[in-house]
Backbone as XML, in Angstrom:
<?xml version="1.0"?>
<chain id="A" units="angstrom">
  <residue number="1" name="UNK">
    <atom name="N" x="0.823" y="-1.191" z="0.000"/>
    <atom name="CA" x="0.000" y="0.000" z="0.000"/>
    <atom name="C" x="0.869" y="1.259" z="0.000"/>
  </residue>
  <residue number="2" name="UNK">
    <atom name="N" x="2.054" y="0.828" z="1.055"/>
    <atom name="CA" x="2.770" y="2.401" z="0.946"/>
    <atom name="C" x="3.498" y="2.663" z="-0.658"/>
  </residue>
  <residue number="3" name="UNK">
    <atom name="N" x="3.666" y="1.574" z="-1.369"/>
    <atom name="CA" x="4.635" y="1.707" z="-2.646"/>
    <atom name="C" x="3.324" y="2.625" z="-3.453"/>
  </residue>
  <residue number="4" name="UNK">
    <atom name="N" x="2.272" y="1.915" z="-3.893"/>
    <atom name="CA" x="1.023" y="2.123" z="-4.545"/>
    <atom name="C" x="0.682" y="3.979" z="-3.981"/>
  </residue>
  <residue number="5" name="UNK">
    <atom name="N" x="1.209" y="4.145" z="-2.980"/>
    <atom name="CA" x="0.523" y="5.584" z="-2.328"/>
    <atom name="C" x="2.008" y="6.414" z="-3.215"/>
  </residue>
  <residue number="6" name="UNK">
    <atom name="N" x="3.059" y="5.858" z="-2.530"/>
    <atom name="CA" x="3.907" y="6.576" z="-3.142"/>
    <atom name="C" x="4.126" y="7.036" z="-4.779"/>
  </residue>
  <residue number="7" name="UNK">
    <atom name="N" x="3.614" y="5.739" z="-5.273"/>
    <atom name="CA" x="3.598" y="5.680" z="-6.824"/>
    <atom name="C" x="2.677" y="6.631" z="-7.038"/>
  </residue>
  <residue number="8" name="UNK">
    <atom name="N" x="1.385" y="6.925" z="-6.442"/>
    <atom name="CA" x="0.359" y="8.160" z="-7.148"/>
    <atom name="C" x="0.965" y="9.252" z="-6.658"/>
  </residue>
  <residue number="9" name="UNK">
    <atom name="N" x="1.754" y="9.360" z="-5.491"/>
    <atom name="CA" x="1.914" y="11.025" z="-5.566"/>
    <atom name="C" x="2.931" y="11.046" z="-6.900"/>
  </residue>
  <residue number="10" name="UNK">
    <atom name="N" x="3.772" y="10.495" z="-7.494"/>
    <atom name="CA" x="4.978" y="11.013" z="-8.023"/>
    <atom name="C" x="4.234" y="10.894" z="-9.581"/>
  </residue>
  <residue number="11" name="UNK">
    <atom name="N" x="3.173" y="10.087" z="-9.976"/>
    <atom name="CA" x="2.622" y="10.263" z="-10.739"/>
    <atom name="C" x="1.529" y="11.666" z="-10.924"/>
  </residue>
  <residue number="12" name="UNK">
    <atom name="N" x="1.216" y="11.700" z="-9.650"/>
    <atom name="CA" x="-0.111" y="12.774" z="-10.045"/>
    <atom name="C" x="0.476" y="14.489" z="-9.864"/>
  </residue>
  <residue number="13" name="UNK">
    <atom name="N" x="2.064" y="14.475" z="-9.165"/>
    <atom name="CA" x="3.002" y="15.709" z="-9.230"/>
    <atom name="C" x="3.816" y="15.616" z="-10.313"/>
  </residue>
  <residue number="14" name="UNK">
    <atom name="N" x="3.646" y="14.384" z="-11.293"/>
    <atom name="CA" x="4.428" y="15.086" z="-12.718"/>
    <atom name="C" x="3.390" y="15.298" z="-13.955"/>
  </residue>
  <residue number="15" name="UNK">
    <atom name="N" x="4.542" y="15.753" z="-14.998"/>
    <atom name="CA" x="3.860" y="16.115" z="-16.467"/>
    <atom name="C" x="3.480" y="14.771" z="-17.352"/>
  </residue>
  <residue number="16" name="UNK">
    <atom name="N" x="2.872" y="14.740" z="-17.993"/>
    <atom name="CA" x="2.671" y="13.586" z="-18.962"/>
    <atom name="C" x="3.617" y="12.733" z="-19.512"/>
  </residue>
  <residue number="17" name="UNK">
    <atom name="N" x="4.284" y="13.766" z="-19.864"/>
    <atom name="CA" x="6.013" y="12.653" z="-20.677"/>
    <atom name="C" x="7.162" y="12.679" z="-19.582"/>
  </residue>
  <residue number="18" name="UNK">
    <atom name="N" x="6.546" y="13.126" z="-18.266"/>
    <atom name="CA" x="7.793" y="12.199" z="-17.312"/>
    <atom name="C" x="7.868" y="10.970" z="-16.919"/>
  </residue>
  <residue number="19" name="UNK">
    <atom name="N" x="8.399" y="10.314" z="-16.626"/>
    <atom name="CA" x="9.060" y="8.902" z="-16.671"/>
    <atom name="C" x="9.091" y="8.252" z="-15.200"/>
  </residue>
  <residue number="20" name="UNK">
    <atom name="N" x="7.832" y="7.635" z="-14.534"/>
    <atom name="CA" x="7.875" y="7.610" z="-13.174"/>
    <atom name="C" x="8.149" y="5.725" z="-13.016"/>
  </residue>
  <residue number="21" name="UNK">
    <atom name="N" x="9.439" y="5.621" z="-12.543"/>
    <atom name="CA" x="9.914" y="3.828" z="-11.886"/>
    <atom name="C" x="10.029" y="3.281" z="-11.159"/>
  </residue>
  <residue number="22" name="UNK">
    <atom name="N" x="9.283" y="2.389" z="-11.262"/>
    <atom name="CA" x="9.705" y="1.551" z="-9.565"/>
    <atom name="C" x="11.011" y="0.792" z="-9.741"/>
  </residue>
  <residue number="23" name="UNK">
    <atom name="N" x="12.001" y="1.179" z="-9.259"/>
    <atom name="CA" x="13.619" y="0.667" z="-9.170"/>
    <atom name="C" x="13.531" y="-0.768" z="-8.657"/>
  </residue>
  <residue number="24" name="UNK">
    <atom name="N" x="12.897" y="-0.755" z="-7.327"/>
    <atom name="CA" x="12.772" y="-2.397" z="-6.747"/>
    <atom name="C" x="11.827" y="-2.091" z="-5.905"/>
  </residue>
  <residue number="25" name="UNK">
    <atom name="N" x="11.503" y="-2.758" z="-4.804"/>
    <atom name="CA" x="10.702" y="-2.925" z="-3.568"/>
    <atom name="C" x="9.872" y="-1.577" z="-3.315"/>
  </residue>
  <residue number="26" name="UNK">
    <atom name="N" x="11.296" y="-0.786" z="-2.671"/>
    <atom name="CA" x="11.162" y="0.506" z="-2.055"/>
    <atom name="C" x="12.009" y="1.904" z="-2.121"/>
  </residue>
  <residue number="27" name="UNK">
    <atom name="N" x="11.931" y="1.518" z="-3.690"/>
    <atom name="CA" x="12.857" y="2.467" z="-4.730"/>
    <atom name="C" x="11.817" y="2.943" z="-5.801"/>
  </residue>
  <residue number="28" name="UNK">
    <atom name="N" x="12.010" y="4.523" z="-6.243"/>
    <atom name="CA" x="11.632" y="4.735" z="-7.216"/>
    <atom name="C" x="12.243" y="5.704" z="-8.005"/>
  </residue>
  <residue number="29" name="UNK">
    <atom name="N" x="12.507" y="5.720" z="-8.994"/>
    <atom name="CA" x="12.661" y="6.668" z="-10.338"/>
    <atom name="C" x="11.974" y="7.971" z="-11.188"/>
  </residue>
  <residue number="30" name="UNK">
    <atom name="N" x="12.207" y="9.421" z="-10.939"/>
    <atom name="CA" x="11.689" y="10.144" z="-11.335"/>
    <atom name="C" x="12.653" y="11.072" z="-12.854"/>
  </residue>
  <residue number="31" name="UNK">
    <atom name="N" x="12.191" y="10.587" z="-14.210"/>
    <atom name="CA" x="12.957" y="11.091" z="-15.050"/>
    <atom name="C" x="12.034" y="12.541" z="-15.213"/>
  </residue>
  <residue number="32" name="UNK">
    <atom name="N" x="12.702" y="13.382" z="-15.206"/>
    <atom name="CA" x="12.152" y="14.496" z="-15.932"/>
    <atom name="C" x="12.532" y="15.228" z="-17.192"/>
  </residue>
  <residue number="33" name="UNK">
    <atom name="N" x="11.886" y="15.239" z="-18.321"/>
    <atom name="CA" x="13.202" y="15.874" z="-19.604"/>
    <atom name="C" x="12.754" y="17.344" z="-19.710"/>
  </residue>
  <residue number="34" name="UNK">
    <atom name="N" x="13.969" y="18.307" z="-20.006"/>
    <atom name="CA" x="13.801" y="19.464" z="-19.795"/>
    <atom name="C" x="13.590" y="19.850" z="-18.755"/>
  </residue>
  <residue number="35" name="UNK">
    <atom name="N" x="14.039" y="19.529" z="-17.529"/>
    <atom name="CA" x="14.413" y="20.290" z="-16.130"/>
    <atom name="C" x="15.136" y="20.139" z="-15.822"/>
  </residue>
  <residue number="36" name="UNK">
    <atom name="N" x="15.654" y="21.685" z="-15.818"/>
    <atom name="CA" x="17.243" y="22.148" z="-15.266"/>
    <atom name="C" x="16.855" y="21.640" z="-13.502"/>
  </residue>
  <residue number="37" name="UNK">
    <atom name="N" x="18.842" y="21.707" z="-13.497"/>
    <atom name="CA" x="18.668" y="21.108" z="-11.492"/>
    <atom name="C" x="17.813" y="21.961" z="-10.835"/>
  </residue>
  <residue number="38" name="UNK">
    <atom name="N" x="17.561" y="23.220" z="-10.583"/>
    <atom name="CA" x="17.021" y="23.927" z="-10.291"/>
    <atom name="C" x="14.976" y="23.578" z="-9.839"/>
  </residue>
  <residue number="39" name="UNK">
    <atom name="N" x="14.693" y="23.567" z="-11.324"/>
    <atom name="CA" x="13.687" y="22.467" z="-11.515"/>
    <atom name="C" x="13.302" y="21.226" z="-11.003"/>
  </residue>
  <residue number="40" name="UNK">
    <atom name="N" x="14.304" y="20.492" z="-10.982"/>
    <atom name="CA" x="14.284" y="19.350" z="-10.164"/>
    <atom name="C" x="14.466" y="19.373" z="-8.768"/>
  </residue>
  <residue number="41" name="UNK">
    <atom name="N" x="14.962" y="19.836" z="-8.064"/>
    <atom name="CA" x="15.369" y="20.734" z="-6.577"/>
    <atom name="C" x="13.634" y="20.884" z="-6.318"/>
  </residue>
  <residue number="42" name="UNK">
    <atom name="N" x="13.224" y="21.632" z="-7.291"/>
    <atom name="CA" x="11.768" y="22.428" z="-6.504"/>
    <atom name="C" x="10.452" y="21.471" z="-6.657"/>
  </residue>
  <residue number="43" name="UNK">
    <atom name="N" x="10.738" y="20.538" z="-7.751"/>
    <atom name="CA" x="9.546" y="18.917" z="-8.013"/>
    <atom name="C" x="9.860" y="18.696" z="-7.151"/>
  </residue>
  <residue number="44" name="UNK">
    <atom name="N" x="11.277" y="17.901" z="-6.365"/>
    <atom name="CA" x="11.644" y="17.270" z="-5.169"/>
    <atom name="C" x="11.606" y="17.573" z="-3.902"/>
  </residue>
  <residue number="45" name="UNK">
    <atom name="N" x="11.570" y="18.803" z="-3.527"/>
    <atom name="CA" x="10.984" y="19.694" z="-2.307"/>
    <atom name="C" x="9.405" y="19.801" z="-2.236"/>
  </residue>
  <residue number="46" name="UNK">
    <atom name="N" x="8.576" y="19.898" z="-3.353"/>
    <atom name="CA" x="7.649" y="19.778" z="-3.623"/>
    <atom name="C" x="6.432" y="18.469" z="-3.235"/>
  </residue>
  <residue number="47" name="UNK">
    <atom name="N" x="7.461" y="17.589" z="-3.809"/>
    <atom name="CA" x="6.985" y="15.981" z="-3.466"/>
    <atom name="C" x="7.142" y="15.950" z="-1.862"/>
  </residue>
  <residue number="48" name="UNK">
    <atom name="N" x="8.634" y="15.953" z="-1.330"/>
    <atom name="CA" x="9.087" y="15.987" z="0.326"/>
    <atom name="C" x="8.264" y="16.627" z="0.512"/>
  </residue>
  <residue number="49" name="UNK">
    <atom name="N" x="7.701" y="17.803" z="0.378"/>
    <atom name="CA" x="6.381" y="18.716" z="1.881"/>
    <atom name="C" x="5.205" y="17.579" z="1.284"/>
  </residue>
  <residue number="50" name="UNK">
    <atom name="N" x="4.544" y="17.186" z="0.337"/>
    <atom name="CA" x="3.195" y="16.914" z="-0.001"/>
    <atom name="C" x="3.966" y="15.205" z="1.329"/>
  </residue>
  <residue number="51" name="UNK">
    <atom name="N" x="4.581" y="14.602" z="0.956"/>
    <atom name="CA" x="4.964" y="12.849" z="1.686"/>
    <atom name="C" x="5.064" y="13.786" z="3.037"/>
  </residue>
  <residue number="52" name="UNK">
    <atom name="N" x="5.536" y="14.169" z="3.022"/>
    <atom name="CA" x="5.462" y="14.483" z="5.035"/>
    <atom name="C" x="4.201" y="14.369" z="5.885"/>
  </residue>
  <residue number="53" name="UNK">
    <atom name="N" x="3.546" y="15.254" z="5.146"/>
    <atom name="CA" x="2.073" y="15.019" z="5.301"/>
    <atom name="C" x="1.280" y="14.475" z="5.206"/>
  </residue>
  <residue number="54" name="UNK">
    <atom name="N" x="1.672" y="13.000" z="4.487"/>
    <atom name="CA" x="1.180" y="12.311" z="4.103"/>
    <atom name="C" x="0.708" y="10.697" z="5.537"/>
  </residue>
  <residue number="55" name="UNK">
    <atom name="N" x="-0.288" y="10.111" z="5.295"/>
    <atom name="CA" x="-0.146" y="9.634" z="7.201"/>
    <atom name="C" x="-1.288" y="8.489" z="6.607"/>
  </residue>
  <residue number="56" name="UNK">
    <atom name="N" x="-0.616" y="6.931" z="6.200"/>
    <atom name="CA" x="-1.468" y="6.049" z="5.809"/>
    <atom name="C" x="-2.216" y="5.299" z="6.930"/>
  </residue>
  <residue number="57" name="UNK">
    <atom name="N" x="-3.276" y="5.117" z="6.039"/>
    <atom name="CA" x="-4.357" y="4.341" z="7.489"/>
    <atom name="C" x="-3.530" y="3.172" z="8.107"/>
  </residue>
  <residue number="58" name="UNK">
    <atom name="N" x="-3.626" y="2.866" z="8.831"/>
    <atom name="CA" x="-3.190" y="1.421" z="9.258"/>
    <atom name="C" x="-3.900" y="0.917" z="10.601"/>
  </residue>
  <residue number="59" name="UNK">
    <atom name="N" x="-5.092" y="0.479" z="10.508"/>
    <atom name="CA" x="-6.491" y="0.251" z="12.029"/>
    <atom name="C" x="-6.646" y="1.640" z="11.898"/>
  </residue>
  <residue number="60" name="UNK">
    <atom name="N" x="-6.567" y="1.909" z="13.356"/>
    <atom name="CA" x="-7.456" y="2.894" z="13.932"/>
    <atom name="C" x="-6.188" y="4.213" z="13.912"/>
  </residue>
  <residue number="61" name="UNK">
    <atom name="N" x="-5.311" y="4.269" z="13.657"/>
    <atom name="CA" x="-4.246" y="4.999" z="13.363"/>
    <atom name="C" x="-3.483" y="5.323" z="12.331"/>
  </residue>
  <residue number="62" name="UNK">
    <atom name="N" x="-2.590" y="5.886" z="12.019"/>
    <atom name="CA" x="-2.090" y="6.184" z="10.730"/>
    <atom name="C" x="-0.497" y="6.657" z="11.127"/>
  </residue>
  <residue number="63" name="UNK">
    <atom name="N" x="0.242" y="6.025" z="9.783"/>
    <atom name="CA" x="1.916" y="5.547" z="9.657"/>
    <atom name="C" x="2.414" y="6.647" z="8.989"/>
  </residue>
  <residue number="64" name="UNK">
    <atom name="N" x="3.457" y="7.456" z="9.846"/>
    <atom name="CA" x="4.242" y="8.393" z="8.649"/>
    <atom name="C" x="5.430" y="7.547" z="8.117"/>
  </residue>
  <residue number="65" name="UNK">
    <atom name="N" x="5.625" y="7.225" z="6.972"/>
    <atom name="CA" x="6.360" y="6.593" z="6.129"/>
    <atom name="C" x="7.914" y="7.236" z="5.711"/>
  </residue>
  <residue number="66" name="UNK">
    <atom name="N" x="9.214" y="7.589" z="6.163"/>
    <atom name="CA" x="10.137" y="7.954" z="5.924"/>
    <atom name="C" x="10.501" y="7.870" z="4.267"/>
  </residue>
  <residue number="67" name="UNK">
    <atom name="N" x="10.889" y="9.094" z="3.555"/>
    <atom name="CA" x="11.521" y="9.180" z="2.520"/>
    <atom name="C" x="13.157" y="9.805" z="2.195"/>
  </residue>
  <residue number="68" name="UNK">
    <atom name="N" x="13.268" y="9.739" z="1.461"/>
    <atom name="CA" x="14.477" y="10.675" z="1.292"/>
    <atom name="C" x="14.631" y="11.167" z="-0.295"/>
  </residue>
  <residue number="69" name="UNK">
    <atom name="N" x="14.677" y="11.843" z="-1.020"/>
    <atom name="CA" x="14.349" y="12.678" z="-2.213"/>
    <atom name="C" x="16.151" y="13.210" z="-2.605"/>
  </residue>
  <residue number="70" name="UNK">
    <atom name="N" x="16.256" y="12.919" z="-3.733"/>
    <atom name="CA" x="17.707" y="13.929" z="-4.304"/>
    <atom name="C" x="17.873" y="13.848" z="-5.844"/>
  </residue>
  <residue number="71" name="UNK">
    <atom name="N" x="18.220" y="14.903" z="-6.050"/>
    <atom name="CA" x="17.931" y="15.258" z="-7.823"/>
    <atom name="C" x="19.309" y="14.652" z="-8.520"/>
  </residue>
  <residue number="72" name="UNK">
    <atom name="N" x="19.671" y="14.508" z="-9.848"/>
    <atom name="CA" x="20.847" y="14.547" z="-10.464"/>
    <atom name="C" x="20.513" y="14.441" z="-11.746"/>
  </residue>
  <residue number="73" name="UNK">
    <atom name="N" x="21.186" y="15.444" z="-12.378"/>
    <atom name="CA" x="21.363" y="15.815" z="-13.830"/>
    <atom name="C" x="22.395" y="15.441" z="-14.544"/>
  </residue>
  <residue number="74" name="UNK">
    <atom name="N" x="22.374" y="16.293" z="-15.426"/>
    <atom name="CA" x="23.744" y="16.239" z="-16.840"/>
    <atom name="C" x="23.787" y="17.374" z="-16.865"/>
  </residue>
  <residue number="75" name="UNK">
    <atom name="N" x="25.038" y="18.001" z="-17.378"/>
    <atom name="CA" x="24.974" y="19.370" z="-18.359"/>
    <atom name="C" x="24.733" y="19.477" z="-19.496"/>
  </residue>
  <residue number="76" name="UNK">
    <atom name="N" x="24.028" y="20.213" z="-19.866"/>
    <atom name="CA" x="23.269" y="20.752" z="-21.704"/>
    <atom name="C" x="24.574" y="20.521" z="-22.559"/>
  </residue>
  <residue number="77" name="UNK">
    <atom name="N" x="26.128" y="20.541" z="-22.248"/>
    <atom name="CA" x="26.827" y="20.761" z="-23.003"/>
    <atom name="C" x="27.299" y="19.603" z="-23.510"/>
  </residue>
  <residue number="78" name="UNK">
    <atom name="N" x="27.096" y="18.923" z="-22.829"/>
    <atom name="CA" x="27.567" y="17.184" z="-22.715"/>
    <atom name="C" x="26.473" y="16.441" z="-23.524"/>
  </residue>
  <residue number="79" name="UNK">
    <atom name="N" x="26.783" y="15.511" z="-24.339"/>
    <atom name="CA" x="25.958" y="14.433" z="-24.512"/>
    <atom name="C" x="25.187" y="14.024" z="-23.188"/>
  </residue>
  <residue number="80" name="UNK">
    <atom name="N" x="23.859" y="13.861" z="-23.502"/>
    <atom name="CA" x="22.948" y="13.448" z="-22.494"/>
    <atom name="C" x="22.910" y="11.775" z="-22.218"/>
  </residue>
  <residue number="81" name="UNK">
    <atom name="N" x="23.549" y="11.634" z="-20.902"/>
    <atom name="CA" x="23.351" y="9.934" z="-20.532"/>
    <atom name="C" x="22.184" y="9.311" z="-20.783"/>
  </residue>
  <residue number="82" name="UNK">
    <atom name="N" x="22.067" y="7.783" z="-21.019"/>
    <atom name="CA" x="20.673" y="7.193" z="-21.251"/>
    <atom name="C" x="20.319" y="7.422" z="-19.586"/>
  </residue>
  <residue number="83" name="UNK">
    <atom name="N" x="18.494" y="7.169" z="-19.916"/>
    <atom name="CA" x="17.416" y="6.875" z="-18.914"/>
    <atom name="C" x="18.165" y="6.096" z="-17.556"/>
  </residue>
  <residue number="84" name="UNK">
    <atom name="N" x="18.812" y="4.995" z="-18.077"/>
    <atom name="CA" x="19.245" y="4.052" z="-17.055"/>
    <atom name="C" x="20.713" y="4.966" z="-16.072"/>
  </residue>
  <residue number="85" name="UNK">
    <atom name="N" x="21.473" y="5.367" z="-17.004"/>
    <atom name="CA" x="22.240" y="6.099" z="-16.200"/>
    <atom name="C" x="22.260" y="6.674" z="-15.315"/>
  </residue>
  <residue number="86" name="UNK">
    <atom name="N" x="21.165" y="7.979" z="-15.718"/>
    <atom name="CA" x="20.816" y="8.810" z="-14.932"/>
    <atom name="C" x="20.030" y="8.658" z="-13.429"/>
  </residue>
  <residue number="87" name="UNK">
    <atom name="N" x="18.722" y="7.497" z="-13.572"/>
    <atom name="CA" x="18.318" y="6.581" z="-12.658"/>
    <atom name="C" x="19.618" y="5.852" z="-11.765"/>
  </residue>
  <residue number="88" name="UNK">
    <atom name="N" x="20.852" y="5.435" z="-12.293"/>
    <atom name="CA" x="21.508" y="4.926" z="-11.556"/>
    <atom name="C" x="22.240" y="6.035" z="-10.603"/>
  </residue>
  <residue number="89" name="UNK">
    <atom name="N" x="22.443" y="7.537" z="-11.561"/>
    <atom name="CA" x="23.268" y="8.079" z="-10.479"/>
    <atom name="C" x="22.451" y="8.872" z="-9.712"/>
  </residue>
  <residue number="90" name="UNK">
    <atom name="N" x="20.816" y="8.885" z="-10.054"/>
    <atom name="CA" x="19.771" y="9.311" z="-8.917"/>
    <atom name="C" x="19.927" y="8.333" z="-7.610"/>
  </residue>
  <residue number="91" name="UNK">
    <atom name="N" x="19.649" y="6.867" z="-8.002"/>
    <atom name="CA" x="20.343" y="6.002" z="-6.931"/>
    <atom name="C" x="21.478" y="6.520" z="-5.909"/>
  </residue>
  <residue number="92" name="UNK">
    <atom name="N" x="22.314" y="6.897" z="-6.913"/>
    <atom name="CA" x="23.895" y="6.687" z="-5.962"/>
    <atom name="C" x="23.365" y="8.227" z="-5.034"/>
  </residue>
  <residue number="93" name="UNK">
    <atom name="N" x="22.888" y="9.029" z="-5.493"/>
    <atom name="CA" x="22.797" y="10.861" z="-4.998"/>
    <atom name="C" x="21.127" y="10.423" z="-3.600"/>
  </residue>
  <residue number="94" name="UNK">
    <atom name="N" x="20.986" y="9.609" z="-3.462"/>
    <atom name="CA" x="19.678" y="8.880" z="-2.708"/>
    <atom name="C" x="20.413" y="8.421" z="-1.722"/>
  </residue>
  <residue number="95" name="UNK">
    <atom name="N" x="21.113" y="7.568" z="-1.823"/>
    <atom name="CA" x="22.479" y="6.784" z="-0.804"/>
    <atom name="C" x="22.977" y="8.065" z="-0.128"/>
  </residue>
  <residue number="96" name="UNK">
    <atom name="N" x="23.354" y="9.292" z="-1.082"/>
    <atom name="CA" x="24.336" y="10.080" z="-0.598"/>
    <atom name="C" x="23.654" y="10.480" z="0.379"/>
  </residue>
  <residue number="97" name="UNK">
    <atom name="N" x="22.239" y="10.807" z="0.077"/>
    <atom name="CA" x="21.622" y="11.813" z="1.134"/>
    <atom name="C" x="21.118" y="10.890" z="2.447"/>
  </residue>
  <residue number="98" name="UNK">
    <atom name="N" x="20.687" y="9.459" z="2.397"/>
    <atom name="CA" x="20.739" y="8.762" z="3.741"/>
    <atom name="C" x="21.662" y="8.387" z="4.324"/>
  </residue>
  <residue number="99" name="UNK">
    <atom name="N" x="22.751" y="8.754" z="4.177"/>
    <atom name="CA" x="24.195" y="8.359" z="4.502"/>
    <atom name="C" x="24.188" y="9.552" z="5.256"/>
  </residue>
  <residue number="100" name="UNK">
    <atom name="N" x="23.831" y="11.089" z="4.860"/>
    <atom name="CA" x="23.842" y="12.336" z="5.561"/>
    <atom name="C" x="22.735" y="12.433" z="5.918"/>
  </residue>
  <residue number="101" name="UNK">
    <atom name="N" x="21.781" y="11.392" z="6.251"/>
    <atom name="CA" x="20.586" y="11.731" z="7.200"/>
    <atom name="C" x="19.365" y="13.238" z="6.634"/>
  </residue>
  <residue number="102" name="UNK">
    <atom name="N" x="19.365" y="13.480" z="5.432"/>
    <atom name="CA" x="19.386" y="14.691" z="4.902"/>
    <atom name="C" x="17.789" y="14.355" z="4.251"/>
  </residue>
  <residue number="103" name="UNK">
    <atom name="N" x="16.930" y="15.370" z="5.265"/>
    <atom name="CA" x="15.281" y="15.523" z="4.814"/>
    <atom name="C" x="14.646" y="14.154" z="4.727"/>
  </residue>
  <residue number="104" name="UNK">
    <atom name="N" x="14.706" y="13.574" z="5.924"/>
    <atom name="CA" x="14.186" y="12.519" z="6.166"/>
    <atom name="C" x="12.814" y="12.874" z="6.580"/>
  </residue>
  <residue number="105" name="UNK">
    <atom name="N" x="11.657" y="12.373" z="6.623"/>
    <atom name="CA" x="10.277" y="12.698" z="6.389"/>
    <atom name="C" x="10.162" y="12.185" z="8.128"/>
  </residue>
</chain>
């Protein structure tokens, strides 16, 4: 239920031709084309306040679910890495930020 909850916010906070993945279990993938880091910084801060708030039923109470959110790009000047790349070094920049404990929900 929490993957399925998570999967609609990141679906229903992007554009049509963004690229939303489930990596594994309790991983997911947000491609965006045509957003500078900047852009991506403010989807991803965006998503973090809407999941904070977010508080799934579970009985008679409700679960805040820990996330952690971090952007990574290319530069315009560079050949643009494939889909998978970029997903991988969103991965590695995800690690970076639970490793630094950084906007944990």
């Amino acid at each position: 239920m929490c993957a399925t909850r998570f999967a609609l916010l990141l679906r229903s906070e992007s554009r049509r031709y963004d690229v939303v993945a489930r990596l594994n279990e309790a991983r997911f993938g947000l491609l965006l084309p045509r957003v500078g880091s900047a852009g991506a910084a403010a989807a991803a801060k965006r998503m973090f306040s809407i999941w904070r708030l977010t508080t799934l039923p579970t009985g008679e109470t409700g679960l805040k679910i820990p996330a952690f959110f971090a952007t990574e790009g290319y530069d315009d000047a560079s050949p643009p890495p494939s889909g998978g790349d970029l997903l991988k070094r969103g991965v590695e920049a995800v690690e970076r930020a639970r490793e630094q404990a950084a906007q944990p929900v």
